[in-house]
C-alpha positions in Angstrom: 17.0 -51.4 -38.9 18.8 -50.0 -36.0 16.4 -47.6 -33.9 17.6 -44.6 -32.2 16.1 -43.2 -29.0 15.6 -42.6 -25.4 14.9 -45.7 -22.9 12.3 -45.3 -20.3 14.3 -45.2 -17.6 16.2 -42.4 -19.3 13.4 -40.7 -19.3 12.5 -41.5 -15.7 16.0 -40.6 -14.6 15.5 -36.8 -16.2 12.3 -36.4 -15.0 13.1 -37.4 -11.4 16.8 -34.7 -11.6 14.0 -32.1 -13.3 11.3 -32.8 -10.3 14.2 -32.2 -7.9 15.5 -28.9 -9.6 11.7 -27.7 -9.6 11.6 -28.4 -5.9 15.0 -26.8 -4.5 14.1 -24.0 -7.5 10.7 -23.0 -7.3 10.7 -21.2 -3.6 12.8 -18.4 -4.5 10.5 -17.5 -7.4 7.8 -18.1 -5.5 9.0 -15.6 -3.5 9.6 -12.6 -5.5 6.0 -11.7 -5.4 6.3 -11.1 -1.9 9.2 -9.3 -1.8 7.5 -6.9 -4.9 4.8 -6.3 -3.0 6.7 -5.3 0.8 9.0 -3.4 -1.7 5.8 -1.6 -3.6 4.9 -0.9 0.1 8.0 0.4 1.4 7.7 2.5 -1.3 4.6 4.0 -0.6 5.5 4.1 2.9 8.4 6.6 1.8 6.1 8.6 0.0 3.4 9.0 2.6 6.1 10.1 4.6 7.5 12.8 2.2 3.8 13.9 1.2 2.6 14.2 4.9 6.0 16.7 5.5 5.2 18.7 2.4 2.2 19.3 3.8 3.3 19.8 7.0 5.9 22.5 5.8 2.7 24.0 3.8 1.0 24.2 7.0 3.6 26.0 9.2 3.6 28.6 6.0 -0.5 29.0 6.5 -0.2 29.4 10.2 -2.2 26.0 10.1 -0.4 24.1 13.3 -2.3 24.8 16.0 -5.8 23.5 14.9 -6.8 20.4 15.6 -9.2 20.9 12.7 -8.4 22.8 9.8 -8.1 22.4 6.3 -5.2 23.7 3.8 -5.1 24.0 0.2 -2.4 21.7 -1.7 -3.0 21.3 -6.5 -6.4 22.6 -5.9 -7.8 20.1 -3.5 -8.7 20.9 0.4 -6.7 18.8 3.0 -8.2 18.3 6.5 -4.8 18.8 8.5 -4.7 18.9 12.4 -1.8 20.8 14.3 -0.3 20.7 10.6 0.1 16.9 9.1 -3.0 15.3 7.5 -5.6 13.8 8.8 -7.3 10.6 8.2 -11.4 11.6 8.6 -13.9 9.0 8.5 -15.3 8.7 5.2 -18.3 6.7 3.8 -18.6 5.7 -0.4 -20.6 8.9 -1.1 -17.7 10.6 0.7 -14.8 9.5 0.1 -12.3 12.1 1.4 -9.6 10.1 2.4 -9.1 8.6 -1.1 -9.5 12.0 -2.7 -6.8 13.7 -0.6 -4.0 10.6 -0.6 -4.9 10.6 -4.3 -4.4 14.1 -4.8 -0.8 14.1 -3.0 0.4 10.5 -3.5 -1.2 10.4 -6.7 -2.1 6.8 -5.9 -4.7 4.9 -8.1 -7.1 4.0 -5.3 -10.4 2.1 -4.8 -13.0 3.7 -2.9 -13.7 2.3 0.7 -16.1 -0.3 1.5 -17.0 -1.1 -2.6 -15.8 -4.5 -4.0 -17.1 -2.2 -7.5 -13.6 -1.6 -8.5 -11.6 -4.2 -7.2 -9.3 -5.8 -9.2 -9.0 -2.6 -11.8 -6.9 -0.2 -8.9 -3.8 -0.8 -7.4 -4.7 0.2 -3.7 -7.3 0.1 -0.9 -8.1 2.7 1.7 -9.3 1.9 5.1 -10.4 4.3 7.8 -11.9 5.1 10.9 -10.8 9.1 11.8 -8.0 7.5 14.0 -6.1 5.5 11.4 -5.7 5.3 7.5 -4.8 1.8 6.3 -3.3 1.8 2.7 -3.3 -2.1 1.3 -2.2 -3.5 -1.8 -5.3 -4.0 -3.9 -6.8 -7.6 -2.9 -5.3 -7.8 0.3 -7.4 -5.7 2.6 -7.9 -7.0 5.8 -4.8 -9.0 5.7 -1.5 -7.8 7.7 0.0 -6.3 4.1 -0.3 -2.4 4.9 0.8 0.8 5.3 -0.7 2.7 8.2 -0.8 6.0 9.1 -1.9 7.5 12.8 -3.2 11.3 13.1 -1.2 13.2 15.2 -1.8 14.7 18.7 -1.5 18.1 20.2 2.6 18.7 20.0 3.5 15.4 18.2 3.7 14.1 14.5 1.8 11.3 12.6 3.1 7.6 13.0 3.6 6.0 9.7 4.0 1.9 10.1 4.5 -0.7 7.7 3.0 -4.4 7.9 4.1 -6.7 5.9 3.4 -10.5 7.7 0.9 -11.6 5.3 1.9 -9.9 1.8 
């Protein structure tokens, strides 16, 4: 009886040409979640910008440019603006006004500040100190993978700056 079938080194033979496909292969797909994530944050980045004009253009219609500390009213909820763009105030858990205000013009799904409570069930992270807003991708905070944003001074606009080294 004549048997039909592979010979081992056949079968070495394909598993070494598969090995090398997987190794020439596998770093671009490795690297699409990467690129997802600076593209998720470029994305954001674009709409931090358009949500911080809107309010800005809300502002100059209240009169509210001059301040250095006022607040405006944008869907229902207060925004601390000063001289007319947003403003990134210090917030603690029981306080969480930076999350409450990018969430209610970004409509971002964000986990509150300093709380490992919700991590892993929300998309981003907020991190601030009055100066600066940091906006990470859920999981990465502390790691260069952000989108910042810089209150503006007296006569100039925000700065709005995206990370991306360690994403």
């Amino acid at each position: 009886m004549q048997q039909r079938g592979f010979t081992l080194i056949e079968l070495v033979i394909v598993i070494v040409i598969l090995g090398i496909l997987a190794v020439t292969a596998a770093p671009r797909f490795v690297g699409f979640q990467t690129d997802a994530r600076i593209a998720t944050l470029e994305g954001v980045e674009g709409a931090l910008i358009s949500a911080t004009e809107a309010i800005h253009a809300k502002a100059i219609i209240a009169g509210a440019t001059a301040s250095s500390n006022t607040t405006i009213t944008v869907n229902g909820t207060d925004i601390n603006v000063r001289y007319g763009y947003p403003y990134s105030t210090y917030f603690d858990d029981n306080n969480n006004t930076t999350t409450v205000q990018l969430d209610s013009y970004m409509n971002l799904d964000i986990r509150a500040v300093n709380t490992t409570a919700d991590q892993g069930t929300t998309d981003w992270y907020v991190s601030a100190n009055g100066t600066w807003a940091r906006i990470y991708p859920d999981g990465f905070e502390g790691a260069n993978c952000f989108v910042e944003y810089r209150n503006a001074t007296a006569g100039g606009s925000p700065t709005i700056t995206l990370t991306s080294t360690a994403c």
